[in-house]
PyMOL CGO cylinders between C-alpha atoms (Angstrom):
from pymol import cmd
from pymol.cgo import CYLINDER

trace = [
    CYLINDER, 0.00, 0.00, 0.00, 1.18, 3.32, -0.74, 0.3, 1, 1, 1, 1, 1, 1,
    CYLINDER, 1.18, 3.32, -0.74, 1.11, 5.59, 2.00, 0.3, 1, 1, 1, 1, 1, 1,
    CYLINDER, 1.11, 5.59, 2.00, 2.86, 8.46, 0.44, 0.3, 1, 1, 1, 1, 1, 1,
    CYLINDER, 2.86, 8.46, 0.44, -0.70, 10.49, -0.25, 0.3, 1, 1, 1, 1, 1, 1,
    CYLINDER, -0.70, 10.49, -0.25, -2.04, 10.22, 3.09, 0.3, 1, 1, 1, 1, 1, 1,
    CYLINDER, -2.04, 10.22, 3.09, 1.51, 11.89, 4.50, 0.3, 1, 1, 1, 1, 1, 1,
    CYLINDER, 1.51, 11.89, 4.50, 1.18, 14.50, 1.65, 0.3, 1, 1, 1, 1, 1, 1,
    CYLINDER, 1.18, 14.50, 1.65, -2.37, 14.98, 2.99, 0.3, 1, 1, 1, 1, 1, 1,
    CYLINDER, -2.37, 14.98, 2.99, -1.05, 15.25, 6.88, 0.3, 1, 1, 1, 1, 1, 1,
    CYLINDER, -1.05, 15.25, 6.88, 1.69, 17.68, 5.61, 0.3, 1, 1, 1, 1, 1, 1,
    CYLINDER, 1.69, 17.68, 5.61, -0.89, 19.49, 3.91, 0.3, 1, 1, 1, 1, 1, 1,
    CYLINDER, -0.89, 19.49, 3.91, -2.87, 20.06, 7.00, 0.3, 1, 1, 1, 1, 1, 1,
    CYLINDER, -2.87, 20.06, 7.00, 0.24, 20.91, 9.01, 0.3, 1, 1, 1, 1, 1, 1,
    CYLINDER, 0.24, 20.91, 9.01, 1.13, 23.94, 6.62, 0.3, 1, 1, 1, 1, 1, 1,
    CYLINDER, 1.13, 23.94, 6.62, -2.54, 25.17, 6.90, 0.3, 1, 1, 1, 1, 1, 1,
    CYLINDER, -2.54, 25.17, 6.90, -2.59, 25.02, 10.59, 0.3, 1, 1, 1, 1, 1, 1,
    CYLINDER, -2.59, 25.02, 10.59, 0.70, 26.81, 10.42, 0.3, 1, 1, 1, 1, 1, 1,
    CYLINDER, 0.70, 26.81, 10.42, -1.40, 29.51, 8.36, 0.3, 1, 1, 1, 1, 1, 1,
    CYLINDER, -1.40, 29.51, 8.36, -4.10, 29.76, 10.18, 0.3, 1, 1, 1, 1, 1, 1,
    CYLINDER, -4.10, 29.76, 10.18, -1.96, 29.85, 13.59, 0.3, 1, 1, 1, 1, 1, 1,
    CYLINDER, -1.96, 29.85, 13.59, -0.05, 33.15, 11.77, 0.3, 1, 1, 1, 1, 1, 1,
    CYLINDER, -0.05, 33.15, 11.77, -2.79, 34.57, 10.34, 0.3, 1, 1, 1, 1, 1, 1,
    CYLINDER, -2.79, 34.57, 10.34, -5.05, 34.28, 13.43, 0.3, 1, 1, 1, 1, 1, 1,
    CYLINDER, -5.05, 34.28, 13.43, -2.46, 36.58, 15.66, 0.3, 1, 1, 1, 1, 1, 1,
    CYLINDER, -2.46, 36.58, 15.66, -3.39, 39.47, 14.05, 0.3, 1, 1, 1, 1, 1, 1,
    CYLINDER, -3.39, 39.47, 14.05, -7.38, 38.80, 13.47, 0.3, 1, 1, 1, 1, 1, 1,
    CYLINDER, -7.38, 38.80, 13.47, -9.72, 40.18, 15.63, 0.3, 1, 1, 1, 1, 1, 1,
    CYLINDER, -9.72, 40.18, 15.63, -11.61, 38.47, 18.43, 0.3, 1, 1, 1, 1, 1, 1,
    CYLINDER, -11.61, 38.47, 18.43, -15.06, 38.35, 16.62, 0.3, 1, 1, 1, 1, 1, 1,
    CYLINDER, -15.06, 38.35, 16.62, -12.77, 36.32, 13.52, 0.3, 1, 1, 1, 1, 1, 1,
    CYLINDER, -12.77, 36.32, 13.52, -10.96, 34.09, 16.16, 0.3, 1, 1, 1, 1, 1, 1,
    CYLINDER, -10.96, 34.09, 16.16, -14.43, 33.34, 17.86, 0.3, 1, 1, 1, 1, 1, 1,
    CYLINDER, -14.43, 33.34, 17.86, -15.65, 32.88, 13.97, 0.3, 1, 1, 1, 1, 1, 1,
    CYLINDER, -15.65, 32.88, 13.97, -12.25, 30.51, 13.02, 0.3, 1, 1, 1, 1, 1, 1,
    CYLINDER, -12.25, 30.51, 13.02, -12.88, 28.63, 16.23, 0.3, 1, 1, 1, 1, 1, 1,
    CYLINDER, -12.88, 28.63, 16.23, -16.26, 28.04, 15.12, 0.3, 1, 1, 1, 1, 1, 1,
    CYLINDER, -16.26, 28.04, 15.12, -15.40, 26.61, 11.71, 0.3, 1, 1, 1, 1, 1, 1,
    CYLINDER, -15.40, 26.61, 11.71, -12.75, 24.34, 13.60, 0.3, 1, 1, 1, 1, 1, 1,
    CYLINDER, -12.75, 24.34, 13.60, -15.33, 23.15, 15.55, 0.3, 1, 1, 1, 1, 1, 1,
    CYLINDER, -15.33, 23.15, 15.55, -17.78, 22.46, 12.73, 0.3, 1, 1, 1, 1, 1, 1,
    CYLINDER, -17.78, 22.46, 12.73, -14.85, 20.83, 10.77, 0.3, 1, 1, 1, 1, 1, 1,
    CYLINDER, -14.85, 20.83, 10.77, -13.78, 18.54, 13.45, 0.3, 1, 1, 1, 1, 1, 1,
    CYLINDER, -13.78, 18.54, 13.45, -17.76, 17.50, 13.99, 0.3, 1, 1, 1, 1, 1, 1,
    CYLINDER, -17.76, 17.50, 13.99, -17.85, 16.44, 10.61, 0.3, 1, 1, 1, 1, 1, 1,
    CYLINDER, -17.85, 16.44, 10.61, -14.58, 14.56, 10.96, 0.3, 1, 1, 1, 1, 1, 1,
    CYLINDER, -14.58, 14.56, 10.96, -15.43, 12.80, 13.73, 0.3, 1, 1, 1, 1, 1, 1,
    CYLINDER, -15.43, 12.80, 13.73, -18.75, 12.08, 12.26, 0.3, 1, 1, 1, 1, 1, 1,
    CYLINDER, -18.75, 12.08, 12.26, -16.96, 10.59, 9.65, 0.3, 1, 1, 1, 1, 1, 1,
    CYLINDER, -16.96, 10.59, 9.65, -14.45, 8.63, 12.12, 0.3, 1, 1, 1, 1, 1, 1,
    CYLINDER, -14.45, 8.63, 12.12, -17.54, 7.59, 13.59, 0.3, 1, 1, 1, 1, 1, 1,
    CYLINDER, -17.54, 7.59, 13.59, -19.53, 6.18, 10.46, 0.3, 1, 1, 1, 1, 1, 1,
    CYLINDER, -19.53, 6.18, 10.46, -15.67, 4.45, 9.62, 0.3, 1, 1, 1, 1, 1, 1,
    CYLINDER, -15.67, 4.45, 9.62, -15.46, 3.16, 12.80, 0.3, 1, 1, 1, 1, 1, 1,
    CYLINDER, -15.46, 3.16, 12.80, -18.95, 1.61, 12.75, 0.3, 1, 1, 1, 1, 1, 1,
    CYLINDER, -18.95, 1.61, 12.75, -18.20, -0.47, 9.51, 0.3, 1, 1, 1, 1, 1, 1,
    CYLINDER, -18.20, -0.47, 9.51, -14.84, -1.43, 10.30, 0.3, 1, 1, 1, 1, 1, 1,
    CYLINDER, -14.84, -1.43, 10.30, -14.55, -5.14, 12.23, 0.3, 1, 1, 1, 1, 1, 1,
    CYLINDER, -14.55, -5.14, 12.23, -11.13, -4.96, 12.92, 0.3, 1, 1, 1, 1, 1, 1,
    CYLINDER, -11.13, -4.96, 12.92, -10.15, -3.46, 16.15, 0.3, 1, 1, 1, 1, 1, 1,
    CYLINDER, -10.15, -3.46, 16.15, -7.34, -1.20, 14.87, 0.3, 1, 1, 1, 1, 1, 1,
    CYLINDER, -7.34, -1.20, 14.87, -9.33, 0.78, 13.50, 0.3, 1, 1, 1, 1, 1, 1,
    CYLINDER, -9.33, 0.78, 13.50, -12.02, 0.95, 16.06, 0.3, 1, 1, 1, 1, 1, 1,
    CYLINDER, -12.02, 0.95, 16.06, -8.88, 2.02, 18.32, 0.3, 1, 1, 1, 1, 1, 1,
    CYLINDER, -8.88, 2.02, 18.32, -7.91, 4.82, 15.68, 0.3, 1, 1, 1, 1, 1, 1,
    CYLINDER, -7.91, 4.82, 15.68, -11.29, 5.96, 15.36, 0.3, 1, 1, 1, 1, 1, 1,
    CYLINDER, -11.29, 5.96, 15.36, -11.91, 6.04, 19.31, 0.3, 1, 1, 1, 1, 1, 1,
    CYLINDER, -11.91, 6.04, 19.31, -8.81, 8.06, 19.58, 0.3, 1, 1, 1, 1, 1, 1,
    CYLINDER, -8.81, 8.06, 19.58, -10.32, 10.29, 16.88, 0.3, 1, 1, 1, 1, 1, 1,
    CYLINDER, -10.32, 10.29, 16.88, -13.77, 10.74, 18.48, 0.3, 1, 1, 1, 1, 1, 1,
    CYLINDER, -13.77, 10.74, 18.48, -11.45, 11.56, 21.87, 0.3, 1, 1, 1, 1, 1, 1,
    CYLINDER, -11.45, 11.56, 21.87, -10.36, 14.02, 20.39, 0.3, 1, 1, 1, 1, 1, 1,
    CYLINDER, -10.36, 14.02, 20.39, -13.55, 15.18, 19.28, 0.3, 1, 1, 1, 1, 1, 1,
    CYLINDER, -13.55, 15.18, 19.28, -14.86, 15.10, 22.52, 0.3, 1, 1, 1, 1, 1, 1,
    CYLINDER, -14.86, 15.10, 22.52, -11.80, 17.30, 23.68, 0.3, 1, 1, 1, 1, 1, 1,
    CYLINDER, -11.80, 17.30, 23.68, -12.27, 20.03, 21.00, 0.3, 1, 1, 1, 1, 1, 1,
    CYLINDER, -12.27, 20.03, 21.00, -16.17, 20.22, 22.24, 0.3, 1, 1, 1, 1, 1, 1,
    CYLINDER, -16.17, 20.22, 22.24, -14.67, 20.49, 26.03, 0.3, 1, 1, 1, 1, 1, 1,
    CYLINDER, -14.67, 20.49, 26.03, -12.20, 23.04, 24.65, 0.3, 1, 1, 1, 1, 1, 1,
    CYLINDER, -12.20, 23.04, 24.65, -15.31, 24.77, 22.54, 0.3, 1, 1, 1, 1, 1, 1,
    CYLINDER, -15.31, 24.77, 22.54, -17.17, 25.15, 26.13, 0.3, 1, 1, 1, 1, 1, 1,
    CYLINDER, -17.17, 25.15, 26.13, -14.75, 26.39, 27.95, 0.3, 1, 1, 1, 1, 1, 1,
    CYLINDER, -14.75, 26.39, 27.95, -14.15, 29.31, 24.66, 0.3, 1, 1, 1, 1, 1, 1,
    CYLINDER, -14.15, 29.31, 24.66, -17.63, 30.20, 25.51, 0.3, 1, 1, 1, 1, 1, 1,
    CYLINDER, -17.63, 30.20, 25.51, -17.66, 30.38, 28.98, 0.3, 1, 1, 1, 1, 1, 1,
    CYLINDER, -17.66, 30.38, 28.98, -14.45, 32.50, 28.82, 0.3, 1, 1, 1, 1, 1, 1,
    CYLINDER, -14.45, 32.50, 28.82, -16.69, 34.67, 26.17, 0.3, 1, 1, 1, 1, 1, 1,
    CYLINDER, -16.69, 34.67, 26.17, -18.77, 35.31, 29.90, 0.3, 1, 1, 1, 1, 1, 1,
    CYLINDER, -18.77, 35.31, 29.90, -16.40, 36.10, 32.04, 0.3, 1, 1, 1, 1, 1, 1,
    CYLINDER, -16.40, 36.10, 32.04, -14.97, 39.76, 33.33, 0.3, 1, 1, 1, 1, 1, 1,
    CYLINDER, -14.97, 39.76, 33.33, -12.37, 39.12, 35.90, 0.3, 1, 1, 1, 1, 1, 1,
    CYLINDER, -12.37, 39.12, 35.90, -9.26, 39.91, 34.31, 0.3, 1, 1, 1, 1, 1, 1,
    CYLINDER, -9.26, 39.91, 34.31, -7.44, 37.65, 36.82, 0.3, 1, 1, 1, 1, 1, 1,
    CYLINDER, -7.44, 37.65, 36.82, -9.56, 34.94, 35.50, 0.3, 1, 1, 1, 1, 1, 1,
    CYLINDER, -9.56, 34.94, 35.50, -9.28, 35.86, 32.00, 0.3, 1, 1, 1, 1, 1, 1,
    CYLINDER, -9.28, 35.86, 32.00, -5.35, 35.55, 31.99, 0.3, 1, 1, 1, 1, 1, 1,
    CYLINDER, -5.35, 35.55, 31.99, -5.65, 32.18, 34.01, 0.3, 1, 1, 1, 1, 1, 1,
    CYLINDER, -5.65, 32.18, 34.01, -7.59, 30.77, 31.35, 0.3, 1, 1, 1, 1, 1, 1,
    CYLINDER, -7.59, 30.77, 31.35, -5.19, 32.33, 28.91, 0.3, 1, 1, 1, 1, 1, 1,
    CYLINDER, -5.19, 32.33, 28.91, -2.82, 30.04, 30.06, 0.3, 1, 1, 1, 1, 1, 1,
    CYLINDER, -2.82, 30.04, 30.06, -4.64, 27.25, 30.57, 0.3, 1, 1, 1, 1, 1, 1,
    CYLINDER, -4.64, 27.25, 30.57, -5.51, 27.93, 26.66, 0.3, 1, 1, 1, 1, 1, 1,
    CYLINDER, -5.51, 27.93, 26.66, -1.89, 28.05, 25.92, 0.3, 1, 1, 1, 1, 1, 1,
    CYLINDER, -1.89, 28.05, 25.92, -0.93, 24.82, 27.78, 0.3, 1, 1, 1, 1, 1, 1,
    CYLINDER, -0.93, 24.82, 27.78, -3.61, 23.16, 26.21, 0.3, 1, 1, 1, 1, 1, 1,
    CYLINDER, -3.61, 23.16, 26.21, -2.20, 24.57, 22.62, 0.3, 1, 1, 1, 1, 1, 1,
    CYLINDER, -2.20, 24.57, 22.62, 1.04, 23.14, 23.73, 0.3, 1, 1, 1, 1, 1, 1,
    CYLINDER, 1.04, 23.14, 23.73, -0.49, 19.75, 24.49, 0.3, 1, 1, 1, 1, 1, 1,
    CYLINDER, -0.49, 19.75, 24.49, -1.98, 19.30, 21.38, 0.3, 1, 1, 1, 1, 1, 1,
    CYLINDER, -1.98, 19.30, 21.38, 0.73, 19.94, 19.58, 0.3, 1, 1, 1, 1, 1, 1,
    CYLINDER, 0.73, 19.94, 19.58, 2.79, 17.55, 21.44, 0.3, 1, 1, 1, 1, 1, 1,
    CYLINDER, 2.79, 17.55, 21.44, -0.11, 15.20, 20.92, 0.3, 1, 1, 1, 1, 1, 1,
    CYLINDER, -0.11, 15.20, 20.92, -0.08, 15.57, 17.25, 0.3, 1, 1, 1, 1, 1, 1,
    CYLINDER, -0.08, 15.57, 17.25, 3.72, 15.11, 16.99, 0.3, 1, 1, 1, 1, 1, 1,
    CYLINDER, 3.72, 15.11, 16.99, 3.51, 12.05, 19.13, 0.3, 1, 1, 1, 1, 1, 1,
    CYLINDER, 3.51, 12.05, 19.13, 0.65, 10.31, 16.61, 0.3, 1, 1, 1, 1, 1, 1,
    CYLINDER, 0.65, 10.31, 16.61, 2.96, 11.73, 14.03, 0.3, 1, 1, 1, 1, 1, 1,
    CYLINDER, 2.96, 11.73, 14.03, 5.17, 9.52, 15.04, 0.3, 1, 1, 1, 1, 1, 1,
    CYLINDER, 5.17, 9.52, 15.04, 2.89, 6.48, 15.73, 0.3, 1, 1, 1, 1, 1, 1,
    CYLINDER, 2.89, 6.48, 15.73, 1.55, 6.73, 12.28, 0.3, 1, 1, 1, 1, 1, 1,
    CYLINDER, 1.55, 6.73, 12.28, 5.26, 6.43, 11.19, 0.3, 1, 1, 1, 1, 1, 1,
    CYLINDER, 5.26, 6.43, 11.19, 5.70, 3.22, 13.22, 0.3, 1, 1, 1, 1, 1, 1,
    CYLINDER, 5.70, 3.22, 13.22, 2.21, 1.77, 12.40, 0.3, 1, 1, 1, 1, 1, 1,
    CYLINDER, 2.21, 1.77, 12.40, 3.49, 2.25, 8.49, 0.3, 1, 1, 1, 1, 1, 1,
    CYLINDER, 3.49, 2.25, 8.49, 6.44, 0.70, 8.86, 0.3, 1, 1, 1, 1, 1, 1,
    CYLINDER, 6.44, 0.70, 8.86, 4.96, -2.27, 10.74, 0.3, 1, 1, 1, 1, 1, 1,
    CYLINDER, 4.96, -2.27, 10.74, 2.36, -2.66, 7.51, 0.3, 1, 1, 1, 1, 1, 1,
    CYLINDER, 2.36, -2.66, 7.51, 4.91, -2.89, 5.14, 0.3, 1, 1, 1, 1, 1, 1,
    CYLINDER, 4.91, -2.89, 5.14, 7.31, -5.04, 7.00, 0.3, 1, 1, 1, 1, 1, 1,
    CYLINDER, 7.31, -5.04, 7.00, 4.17, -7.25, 7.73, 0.3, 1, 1, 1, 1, 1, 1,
    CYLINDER, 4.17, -7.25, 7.73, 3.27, -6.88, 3.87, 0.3, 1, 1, 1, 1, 1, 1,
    CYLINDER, 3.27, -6.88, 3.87, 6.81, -8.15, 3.00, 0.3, 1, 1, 1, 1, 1, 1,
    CYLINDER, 6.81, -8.15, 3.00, 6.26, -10.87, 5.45, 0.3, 1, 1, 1, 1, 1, 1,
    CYLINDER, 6.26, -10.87, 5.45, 3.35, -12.01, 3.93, 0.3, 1, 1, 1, 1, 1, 1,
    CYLINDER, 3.35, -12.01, 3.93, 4.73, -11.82, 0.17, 0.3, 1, 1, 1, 1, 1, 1,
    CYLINDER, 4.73, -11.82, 0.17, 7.54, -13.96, 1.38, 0.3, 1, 1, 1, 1, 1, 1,
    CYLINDER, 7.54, -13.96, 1.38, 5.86, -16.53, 3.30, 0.3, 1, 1, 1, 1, 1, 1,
    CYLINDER, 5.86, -16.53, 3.30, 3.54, -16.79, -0.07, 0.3, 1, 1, 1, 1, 1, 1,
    CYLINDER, 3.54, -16.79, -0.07, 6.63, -17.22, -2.04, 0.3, 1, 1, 1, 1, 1, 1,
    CYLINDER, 6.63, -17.22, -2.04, 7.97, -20.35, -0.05, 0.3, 1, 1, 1, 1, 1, 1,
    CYLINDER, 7.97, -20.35, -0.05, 4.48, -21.96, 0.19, 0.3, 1, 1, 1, 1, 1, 1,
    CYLINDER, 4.48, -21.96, 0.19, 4.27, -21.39, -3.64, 0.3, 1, 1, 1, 1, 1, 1,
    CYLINDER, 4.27, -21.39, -3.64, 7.82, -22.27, -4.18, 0.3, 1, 1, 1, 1, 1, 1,
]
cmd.load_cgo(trace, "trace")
């Protein structure tokens, strides 16, 4: 299986991030609140989608992948809430504690993502190598 489009994909989606990230430090709040928003509807659909994959696949791999995806669904709607209820509050003191919760949380993602970066690098490799297996052990049956 060729994996290379799926990478270009992620890559793709990595650069836009990095866009959006750049672009978004110099928007106003009522266009953050609106980019949040189309994150939010984005990752709905996406998990709607992991959802709908996960319910037709029968192997547990991908249930796992798609569990991990609706997690993270769940975490953007927690993340969502908390946006809104920072929308409603006054207390400066509070506001910059929640800045910095926001900004740890940033962080964390971003770790996250590097981390299933790197699983999805692994889990590639393993395919092939158990690919290559396969092909091999067909060869001496065949042979």
């Amino acid at each position: 299986m060729d994996y290379s489009p799926q990478l270009t994909t992620l890559e793709q989606k990595v650069a836009e991030a990095k866009r959006a990230v750049e672009t978004a430090t110099t928007e106003s709040r009522e266009r953050l609140q609106q980019r949040i928003g189309e994150a939010q509807a984005d990752l709905d659909r996406a998990a709607e989608d992991a959802k709908k994959r996960a319910d037709a696949a029968a192997a547990s791999t991908r249930n796992n992948w798609a569990q991990m995806k609706a997690d993270a669904a769940a975490k953007m709607d927690d993340i969502k809430a908390k946006v809104d209820r920072r929308n409603a509050q006054l207390d400066a003191r509070l506001a910059a504690d929640e800045a910095t919760w926001a900004e740890d949380e940033a962080t964390t993602a971003i770790e996250f993502a590097a981390w299933a970066v790197d699983t999805a690098g692994l889990a590639i490799l393993d395919a092939i190598d158990a690919r290559a297996y396969a092909d091999e052990r067909q060869k001496v049956t065949a042979g």
